[in-house]
N, CA, C and O atoms as CSV, one atom per row, in Angstrom:
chain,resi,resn,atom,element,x,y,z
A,1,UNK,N,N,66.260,134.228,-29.786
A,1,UNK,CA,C,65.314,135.049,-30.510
A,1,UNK,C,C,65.903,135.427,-31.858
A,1,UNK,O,O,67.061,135.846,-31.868
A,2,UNK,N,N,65.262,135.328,-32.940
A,2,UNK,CA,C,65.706,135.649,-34.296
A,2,UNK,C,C,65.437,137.118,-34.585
A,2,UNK,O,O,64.428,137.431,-35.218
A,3,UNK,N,N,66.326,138.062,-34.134
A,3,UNK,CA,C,65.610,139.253,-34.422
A,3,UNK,C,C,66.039,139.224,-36.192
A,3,UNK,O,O,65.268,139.796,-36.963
A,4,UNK,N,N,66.913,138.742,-36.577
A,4,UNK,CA,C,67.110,139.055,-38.445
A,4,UNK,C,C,65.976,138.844,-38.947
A,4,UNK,O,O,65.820,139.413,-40.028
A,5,UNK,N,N,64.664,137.929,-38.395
A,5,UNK,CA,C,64.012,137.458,-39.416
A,5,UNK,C,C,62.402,138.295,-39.387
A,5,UNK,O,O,61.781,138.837,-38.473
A,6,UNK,N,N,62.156,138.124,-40.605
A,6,UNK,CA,C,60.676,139.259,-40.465
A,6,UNK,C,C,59.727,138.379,-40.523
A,6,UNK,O,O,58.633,138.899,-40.740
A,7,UNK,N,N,59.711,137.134,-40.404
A,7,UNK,CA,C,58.381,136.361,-40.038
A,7,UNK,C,C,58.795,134.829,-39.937
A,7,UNK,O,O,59.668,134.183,-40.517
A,8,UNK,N,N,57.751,134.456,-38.892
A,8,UNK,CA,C,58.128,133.196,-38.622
A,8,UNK,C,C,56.749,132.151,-38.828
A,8,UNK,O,O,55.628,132.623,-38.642
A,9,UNK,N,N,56.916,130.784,-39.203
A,9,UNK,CA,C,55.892,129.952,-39.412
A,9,UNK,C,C,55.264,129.845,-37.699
A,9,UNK,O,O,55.941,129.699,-36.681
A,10,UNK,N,N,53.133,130.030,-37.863
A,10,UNK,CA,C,52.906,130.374,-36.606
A,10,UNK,C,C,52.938,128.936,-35.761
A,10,UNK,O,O,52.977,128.944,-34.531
A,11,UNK,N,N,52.920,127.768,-36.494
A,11,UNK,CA,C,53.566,126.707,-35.610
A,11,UNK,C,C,54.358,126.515,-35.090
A,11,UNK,O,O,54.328,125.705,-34.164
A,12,UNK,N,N,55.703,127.327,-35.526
A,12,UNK,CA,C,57.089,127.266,-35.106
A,12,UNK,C,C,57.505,128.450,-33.442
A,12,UNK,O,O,58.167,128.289,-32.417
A,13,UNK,N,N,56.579,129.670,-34.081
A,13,UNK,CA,C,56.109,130.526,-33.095
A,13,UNK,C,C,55.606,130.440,-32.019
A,13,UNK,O,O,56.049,131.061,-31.053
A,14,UNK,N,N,54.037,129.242,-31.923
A,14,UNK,CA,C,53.324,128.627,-31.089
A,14,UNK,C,C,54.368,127.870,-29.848
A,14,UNK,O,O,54.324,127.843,-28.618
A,15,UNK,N,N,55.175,127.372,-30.744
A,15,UNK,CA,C,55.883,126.420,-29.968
A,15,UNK,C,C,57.065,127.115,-28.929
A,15,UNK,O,O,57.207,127.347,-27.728
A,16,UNK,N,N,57.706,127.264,-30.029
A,16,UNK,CA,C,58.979,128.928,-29.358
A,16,UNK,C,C,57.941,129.547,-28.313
A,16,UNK,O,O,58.297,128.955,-27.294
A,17,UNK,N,N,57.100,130.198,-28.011
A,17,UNK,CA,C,56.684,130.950,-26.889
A,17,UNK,C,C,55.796,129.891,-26.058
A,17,UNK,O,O,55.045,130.480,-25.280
A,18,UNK,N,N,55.711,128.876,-26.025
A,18,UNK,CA,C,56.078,127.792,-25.259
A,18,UNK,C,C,54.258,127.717,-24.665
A,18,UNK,O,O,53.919,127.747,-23.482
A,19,UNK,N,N,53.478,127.634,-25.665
A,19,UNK,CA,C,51.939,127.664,-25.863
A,19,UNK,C,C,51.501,126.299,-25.701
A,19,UNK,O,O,50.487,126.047,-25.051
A,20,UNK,N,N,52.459,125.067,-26.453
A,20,UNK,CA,C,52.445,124.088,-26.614
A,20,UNK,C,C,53.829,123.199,-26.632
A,20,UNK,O,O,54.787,123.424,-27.372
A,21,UNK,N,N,53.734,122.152,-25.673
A,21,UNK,CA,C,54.753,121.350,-25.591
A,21,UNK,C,C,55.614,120.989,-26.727
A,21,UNK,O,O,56.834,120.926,-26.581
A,22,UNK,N,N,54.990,120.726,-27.953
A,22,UNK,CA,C,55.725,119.817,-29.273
A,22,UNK,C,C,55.113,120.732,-30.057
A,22,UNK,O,O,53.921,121.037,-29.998
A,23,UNK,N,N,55.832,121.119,-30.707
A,23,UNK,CA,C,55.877,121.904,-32.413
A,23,UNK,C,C,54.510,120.714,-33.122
A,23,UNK,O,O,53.506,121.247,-33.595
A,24,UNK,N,N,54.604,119.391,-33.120
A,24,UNK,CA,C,53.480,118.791,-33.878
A,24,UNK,C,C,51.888,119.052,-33.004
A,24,UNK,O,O,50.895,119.370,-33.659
A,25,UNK,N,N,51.829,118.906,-31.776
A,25,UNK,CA,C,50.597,119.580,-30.804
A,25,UNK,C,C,50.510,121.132,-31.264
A,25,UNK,O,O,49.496,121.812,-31.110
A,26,UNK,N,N,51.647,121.575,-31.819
A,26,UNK,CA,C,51.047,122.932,-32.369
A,26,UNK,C,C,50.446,123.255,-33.529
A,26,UNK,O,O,49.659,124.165,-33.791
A,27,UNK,N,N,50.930,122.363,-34.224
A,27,UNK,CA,C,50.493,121.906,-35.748
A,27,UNK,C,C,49.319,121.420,-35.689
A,27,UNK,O,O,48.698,121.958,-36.606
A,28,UNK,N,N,48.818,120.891,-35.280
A,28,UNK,CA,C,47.630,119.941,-35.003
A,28,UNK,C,C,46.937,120.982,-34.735
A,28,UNK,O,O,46.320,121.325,-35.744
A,29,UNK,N,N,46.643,121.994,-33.407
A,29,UNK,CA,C,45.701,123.064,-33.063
A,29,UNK,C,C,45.578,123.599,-34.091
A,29,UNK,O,O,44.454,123.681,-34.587
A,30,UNK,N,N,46.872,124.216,-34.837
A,30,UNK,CA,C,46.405,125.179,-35.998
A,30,UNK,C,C,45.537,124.556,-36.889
A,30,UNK,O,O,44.404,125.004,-37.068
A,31,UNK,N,N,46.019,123.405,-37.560
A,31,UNK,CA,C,45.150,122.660,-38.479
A,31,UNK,C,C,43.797,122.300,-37.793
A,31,UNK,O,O,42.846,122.463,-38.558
A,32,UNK,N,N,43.522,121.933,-36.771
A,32,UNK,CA,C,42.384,121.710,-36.389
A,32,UNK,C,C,41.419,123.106,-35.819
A,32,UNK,O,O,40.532,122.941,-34.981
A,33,UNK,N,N,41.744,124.484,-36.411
A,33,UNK,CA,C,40.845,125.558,-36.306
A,33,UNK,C,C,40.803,126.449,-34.864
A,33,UNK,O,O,39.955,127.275,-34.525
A,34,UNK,N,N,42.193,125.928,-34.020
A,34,UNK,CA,C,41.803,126.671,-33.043
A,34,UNK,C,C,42.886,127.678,-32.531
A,34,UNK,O,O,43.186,127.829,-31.347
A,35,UNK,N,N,43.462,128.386,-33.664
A,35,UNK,CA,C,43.777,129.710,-33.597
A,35,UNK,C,C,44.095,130.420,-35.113
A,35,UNK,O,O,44.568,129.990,-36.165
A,36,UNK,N,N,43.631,131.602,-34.703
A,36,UNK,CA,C,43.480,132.352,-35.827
A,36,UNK,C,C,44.246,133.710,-35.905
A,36,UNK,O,O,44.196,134.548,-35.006
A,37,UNK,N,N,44.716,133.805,-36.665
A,37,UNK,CA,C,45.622,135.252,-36.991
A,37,UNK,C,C,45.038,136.203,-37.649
A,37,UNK,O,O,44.482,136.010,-38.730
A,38,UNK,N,N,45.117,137.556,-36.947
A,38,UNK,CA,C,44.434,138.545,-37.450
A,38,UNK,C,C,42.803,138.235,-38.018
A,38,UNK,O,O,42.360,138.299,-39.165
A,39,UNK,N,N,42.187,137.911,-36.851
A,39,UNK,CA,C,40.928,137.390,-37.262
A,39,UNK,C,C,40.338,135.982,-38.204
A,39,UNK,O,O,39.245,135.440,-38.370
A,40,UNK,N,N,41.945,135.736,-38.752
A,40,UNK,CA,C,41.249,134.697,-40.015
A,40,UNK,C,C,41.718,133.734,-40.007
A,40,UNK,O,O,42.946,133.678,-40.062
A,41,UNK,N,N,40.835,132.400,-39.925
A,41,UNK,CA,C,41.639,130.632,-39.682
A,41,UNK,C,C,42.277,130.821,-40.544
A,41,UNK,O,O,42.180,131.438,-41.605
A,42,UNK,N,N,43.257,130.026,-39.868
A,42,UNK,CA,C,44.968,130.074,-40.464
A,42,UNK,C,C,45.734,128.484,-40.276
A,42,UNK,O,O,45.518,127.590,-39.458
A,43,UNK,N,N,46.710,128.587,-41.419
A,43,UNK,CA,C,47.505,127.118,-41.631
A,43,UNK,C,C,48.813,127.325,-41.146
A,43,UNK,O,O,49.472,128.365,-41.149
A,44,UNK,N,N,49.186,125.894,-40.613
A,44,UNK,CA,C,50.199,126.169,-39.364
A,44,UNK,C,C,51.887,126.950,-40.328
A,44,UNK,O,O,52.820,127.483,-39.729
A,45,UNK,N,N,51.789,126.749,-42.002
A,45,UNK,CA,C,52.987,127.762,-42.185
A,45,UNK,C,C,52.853,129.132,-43.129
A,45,UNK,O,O,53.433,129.495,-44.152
A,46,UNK,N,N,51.847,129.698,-42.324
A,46,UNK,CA,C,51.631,131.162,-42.624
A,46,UNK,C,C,52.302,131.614,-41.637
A,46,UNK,O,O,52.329,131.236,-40.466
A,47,UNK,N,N,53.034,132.730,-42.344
A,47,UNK,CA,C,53.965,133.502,-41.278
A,47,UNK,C,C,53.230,134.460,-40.523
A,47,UNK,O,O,52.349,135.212,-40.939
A,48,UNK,N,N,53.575,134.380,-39.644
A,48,UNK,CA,C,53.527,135.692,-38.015
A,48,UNK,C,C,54.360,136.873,-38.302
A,48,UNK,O,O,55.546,136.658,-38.554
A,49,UNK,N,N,53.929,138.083,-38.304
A,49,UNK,CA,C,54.759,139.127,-38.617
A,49,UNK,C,C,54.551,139.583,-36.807
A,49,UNK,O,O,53.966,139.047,-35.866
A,50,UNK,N,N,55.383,140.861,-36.971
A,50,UNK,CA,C,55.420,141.280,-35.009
A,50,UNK,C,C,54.029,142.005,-35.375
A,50,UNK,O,O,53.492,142.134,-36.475
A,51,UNK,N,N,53.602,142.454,-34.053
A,51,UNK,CA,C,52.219,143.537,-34.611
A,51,UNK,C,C,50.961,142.262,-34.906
A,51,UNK,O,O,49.814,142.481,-34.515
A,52,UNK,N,N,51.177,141.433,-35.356
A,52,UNK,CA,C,49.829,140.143,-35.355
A,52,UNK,C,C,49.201,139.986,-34.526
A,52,UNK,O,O,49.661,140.170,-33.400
A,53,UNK,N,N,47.688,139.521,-34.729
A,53,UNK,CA,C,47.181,139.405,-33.112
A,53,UNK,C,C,46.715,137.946,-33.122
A,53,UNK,O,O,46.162,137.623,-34.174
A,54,UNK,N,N,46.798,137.144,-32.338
A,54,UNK,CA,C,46.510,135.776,-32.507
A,54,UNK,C,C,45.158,135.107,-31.192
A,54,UNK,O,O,45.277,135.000,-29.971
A,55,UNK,N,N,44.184,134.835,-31.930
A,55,UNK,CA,C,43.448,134.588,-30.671
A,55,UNK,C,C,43.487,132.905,-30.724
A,55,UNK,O,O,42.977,132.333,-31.687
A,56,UNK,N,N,44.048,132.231,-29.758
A,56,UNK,CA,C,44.285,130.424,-29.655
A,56,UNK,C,C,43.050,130.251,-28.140
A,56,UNK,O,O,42.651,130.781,-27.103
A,57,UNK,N,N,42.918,129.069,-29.065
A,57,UNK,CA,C,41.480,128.224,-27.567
A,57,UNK,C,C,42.662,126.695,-27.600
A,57,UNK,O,O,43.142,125.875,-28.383
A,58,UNK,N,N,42.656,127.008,-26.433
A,58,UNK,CA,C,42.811,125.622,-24.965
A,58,UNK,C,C,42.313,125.225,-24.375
A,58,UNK,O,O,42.519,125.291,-23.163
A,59,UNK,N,N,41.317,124.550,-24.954
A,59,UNK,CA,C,40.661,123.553,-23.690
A,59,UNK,C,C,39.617,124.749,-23.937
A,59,UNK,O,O,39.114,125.220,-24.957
A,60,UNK,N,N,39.528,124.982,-22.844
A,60,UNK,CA,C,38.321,126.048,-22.146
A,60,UNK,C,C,38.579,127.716,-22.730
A,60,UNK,O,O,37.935,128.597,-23.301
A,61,UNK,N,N,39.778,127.519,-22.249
A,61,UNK,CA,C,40.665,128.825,-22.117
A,61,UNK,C,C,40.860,129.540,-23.512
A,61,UNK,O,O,41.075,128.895,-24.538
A,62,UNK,N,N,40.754,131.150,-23.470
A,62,UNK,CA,C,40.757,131.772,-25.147
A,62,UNK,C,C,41.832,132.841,-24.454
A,62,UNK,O,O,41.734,133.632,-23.516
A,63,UNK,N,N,43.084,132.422,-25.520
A,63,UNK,CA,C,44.698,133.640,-25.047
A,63,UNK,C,C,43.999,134.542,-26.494
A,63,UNK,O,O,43.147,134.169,-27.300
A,64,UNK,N,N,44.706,135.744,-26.405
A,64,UNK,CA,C,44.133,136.856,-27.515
A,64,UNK,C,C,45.754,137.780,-27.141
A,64,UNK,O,O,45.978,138.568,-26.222
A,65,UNK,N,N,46.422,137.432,-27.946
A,65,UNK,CA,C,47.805,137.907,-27.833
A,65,UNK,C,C,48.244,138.871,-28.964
A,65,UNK,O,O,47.587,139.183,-29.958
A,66,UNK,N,N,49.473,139.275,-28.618
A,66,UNK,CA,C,49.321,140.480,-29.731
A,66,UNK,C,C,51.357,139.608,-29.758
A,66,UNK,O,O,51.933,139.179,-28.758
A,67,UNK,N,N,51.746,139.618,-30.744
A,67,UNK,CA,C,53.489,138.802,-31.118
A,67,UNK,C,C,54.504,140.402,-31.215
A,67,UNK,O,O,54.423,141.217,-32.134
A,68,UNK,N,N,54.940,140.452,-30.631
A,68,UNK,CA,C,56.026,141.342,-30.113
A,68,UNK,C,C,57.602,141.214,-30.260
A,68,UNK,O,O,58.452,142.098,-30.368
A,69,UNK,N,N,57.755,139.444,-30.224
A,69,UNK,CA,C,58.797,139.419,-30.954
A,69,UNK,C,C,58.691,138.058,-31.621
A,69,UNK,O,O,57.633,137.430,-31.575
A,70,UNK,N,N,59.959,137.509,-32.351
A,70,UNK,CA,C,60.029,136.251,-33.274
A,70,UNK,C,C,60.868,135.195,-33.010
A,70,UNK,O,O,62.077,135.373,-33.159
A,71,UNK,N,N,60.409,134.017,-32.608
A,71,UNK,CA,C,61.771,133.451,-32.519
A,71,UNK,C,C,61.402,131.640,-33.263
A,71,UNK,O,O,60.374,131.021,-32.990
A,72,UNK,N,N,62.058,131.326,-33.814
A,72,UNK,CA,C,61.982,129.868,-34.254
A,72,UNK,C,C,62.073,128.720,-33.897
A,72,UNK,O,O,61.550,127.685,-34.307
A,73,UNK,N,N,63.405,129.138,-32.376
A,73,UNK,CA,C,63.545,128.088,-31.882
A,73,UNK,C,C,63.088,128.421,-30.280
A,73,UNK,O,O,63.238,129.512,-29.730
A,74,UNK,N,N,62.623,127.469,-29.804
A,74,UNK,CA,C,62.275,126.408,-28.339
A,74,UNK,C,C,63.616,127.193,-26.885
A,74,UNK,O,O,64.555,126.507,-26.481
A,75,UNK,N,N,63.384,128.500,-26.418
A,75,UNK,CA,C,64.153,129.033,-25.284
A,75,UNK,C,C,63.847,129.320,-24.238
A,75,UNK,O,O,62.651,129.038,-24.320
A,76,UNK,N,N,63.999,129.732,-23.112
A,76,UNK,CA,C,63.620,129.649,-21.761
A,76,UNK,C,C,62.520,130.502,-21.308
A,76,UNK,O,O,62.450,131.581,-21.896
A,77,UNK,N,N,61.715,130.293,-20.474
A,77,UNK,CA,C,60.166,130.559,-20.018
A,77,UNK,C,C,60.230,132.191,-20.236
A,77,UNK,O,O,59.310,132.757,-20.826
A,78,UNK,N,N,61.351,132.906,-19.735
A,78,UNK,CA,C,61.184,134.393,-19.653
A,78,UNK,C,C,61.654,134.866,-21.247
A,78,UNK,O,O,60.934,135.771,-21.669
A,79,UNK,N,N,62.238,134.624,-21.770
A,79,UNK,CA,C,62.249,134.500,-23.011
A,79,UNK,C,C,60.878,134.377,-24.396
A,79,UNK,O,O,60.648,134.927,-25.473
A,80,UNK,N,N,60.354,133.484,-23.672
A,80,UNK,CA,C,58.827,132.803,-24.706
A,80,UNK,C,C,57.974,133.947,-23.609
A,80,UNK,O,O,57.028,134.522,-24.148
A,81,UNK,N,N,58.176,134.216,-22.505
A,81,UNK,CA,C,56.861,135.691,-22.659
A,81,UNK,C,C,57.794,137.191,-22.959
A,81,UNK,O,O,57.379,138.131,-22.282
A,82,UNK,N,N,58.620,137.421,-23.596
A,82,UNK,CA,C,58.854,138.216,-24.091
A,82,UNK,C,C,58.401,138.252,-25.597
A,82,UNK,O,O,58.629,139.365,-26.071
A,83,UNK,N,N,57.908,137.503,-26.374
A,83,UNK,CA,C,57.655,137.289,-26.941
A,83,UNK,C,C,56.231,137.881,-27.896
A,83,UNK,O,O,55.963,138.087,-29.079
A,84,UNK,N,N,55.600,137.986,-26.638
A,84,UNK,CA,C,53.858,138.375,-26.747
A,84,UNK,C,C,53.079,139.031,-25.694
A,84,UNK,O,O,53.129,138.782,-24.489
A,85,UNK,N,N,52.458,139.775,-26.205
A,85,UNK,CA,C,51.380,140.325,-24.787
A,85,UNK,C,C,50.040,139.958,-25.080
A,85,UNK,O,O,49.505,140.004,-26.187
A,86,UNK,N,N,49.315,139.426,-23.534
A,86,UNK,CA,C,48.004,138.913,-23.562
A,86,UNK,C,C,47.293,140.230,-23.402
A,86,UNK,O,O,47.681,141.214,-22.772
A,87,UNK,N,N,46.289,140.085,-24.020
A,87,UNK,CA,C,45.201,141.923,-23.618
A,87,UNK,C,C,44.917,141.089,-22.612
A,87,UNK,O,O,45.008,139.894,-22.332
A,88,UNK,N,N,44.260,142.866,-21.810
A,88,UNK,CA,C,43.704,142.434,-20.598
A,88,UNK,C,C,42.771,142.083,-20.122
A,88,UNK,O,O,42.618,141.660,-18.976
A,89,UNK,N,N,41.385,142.327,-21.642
A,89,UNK,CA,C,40.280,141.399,-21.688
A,89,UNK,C,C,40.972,139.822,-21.405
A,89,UNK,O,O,40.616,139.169,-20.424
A,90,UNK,N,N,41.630,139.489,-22.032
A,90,UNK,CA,C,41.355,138.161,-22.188
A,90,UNK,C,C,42.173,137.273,-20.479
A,90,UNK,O,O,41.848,136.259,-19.861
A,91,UNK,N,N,43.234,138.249,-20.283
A,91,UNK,CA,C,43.230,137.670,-19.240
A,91,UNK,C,C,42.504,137.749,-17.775
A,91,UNK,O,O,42.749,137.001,-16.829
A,92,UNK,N,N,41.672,138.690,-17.795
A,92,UNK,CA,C,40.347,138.552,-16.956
A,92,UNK,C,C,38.946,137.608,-17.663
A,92,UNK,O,O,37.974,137.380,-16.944
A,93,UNK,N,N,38.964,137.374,-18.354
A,93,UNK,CA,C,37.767,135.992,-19.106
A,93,UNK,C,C,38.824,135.093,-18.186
A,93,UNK,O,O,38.387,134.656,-17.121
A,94,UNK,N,N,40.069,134.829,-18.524
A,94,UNK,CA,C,40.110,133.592,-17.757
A,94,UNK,C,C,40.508,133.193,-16.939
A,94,UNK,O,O,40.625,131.972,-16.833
A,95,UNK,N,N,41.077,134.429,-15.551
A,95,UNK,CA,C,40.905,134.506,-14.161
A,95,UNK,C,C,39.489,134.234,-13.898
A,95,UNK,O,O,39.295,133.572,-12.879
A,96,UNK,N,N,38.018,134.728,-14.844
A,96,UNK,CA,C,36.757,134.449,-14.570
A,96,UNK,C,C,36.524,132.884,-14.729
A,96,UNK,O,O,35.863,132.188,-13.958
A,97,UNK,N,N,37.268,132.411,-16.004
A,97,UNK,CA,C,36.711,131.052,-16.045
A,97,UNK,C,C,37.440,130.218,-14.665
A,97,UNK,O,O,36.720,129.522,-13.948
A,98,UNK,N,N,38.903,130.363,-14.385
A,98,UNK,CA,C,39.391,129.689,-13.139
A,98,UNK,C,C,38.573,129.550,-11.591
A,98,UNK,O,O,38.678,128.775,-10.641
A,99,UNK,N,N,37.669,130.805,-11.921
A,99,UNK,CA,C,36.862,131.371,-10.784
A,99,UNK,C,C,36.142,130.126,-10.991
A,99,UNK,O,O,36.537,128.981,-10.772
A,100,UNK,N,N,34.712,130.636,-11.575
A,100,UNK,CA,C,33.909,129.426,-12.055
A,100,UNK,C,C,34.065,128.306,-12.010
A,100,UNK,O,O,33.127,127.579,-11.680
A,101,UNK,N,N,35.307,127.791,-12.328
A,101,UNK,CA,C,35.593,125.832,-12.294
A,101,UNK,C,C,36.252,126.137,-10.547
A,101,UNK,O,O,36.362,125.034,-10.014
A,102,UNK,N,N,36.496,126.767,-10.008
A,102,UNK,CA,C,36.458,127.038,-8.590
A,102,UNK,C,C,35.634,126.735,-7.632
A,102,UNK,O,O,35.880,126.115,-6.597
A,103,UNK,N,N,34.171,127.400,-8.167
A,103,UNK,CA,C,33.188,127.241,-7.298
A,103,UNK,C,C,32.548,126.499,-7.734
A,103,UNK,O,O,31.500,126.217,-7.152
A,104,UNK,N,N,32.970,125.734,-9.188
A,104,UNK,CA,C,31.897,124.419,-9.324
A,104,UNK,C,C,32.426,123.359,-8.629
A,104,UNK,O,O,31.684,122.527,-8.106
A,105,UNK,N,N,33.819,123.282,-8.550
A,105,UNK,CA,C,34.195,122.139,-7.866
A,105,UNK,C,C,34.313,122.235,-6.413
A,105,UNK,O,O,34.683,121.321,-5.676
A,106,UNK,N,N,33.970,123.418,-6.059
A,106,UNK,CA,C,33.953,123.580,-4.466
A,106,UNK,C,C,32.325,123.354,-4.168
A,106,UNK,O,O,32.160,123.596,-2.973
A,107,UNK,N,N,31.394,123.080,-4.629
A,107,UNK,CA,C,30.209,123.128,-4.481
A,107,UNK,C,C,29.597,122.126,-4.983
A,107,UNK,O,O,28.404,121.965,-4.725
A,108,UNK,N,N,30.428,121.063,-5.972
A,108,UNK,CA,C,29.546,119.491,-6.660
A,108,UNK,C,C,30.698,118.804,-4.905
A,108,UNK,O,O,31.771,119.163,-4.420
A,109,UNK,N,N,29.539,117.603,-4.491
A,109,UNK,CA,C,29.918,116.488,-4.059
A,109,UNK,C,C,31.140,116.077,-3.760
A,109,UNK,O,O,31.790,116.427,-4.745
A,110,UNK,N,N,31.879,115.544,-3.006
A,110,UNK,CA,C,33.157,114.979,-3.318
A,110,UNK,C,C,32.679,113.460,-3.578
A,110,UNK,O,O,31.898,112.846,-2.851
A,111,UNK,N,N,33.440,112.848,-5.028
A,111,UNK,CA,C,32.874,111.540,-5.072
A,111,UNK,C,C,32.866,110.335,-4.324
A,111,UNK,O,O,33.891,110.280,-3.644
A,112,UNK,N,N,32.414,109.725,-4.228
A,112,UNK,CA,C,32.109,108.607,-2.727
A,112,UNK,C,C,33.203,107.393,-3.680
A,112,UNK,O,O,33.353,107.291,-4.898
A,113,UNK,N,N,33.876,106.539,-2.459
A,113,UNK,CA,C,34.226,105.585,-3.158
A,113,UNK,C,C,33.642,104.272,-3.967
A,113,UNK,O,O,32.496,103.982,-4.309
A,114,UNK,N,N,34.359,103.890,-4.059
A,114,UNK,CA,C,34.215,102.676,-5.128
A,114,UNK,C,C,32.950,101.636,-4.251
A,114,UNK,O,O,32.727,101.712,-3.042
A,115,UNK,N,N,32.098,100.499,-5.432
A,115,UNK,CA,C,31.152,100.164,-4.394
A,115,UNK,C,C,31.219,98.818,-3.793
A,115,UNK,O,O,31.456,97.887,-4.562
A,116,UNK,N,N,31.036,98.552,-2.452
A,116,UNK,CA,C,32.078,97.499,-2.343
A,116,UNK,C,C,31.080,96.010,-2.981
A,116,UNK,O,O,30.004,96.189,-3.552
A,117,UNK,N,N,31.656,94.640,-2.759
A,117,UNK,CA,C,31.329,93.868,-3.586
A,117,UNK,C,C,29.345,93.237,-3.447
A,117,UNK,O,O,28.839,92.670,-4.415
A,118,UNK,N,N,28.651,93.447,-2.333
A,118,UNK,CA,C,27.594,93.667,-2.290
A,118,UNK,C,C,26.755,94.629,-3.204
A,118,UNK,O,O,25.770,94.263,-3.845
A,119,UNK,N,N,27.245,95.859,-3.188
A,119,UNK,CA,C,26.358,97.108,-4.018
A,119,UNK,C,C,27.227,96.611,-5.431
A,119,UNK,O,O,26.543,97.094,-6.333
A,120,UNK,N,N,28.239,95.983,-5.996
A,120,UNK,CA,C,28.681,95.693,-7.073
A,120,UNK,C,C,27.312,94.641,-7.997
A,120,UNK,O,O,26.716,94.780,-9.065
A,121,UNK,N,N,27.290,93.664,-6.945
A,121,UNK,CA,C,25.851,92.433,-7.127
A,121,UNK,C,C,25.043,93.535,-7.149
A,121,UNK,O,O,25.016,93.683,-8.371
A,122,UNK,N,N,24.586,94.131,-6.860
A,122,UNK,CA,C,23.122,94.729,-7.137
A,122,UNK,C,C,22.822,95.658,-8.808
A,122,UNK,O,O,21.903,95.639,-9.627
A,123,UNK,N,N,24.171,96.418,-8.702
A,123,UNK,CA,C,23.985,97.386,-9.492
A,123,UNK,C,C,24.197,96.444,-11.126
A,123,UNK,O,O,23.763,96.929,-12.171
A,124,UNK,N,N,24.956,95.010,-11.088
A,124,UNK,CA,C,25.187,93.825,-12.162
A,124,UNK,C,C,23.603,93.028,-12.380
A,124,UNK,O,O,23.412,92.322,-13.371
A,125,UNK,N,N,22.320,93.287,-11.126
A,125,UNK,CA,C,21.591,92.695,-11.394
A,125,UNK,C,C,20.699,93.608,-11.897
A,125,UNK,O,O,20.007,93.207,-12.833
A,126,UNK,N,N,20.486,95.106,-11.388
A,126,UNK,CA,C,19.635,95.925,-12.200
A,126,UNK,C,C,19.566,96.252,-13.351
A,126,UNK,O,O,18.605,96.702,-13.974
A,127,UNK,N,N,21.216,95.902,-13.868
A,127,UNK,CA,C,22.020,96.458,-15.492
A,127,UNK,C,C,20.870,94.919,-16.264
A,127,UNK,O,O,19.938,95.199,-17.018
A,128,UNK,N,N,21.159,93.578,-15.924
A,128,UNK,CA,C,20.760,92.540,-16.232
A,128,UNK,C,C,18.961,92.817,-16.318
A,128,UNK,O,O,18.487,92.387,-17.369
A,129,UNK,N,N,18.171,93.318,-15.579
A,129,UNK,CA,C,16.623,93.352,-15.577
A,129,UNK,C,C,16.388,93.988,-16.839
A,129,UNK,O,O,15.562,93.633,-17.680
A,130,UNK,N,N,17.428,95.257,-16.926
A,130,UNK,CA,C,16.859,96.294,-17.861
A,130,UNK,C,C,17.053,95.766,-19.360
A,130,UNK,O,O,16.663,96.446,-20.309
């Protein structure tokens, strides 16, 4: 953890609290609009001061973190969540969304297998009519 330093690039940050595998996958989110500092799209080397609040989308998932401490370089799991606190809105949205993809996938079908080489001929001759 760099405590000497009073701000860190938020790609370098992203990565250090271990948000994203590769510093360039972090670069990429930022540049591609999907996290924002203190409310406002942001470029991956604008600095993070402590006290920042950063809301990042994953996939589905929206973290809304507040940076607590700074570090530049890539250190161990308990380390990268010392780092930041999630509010507790956001981590109930996505205990809700885990819910949801829960009971959708407990409730769609389980998919049937593959079709064997009879229903293969059929479904090659209906593709062919149309």
């Amino acid at each position: 953890m760099a405590e000497h330093a009073m701000s860190v690039r938020v790609d370098k940050w992203l990565w250090a609290a271990r948000f994203f595998k590769t510093r360039g996958l972090s670069s990429e989110s930022v540049k591609g609009g999907h996290v924002s500092l203190n409310g406002m799209r942001t470029k991956p080397a604008k600095e993070v001061k402590i006290g920042d609040v950063l809301i990042l989308k994953k996939g589905l998932e929206i973290f809304e973190i507040t940076v607590l401490g700074l570090a530049e370089k890539r250190g161990s799991a308990t380390i990268a969540q010392g780092l930041y606190q999630e509010s507790a809105s956001s981590i109930q949205a996505r205990a809700k969304l885990r819910e949801q993809q829960r009971n959708h996938a407990a409730s769609s079908p389980a998919p049937k297998k593959r079709p064997d080489k009879k229903s293969r001929r059929h479904i090659i001759q209906f593709k062919h009519a149309l």
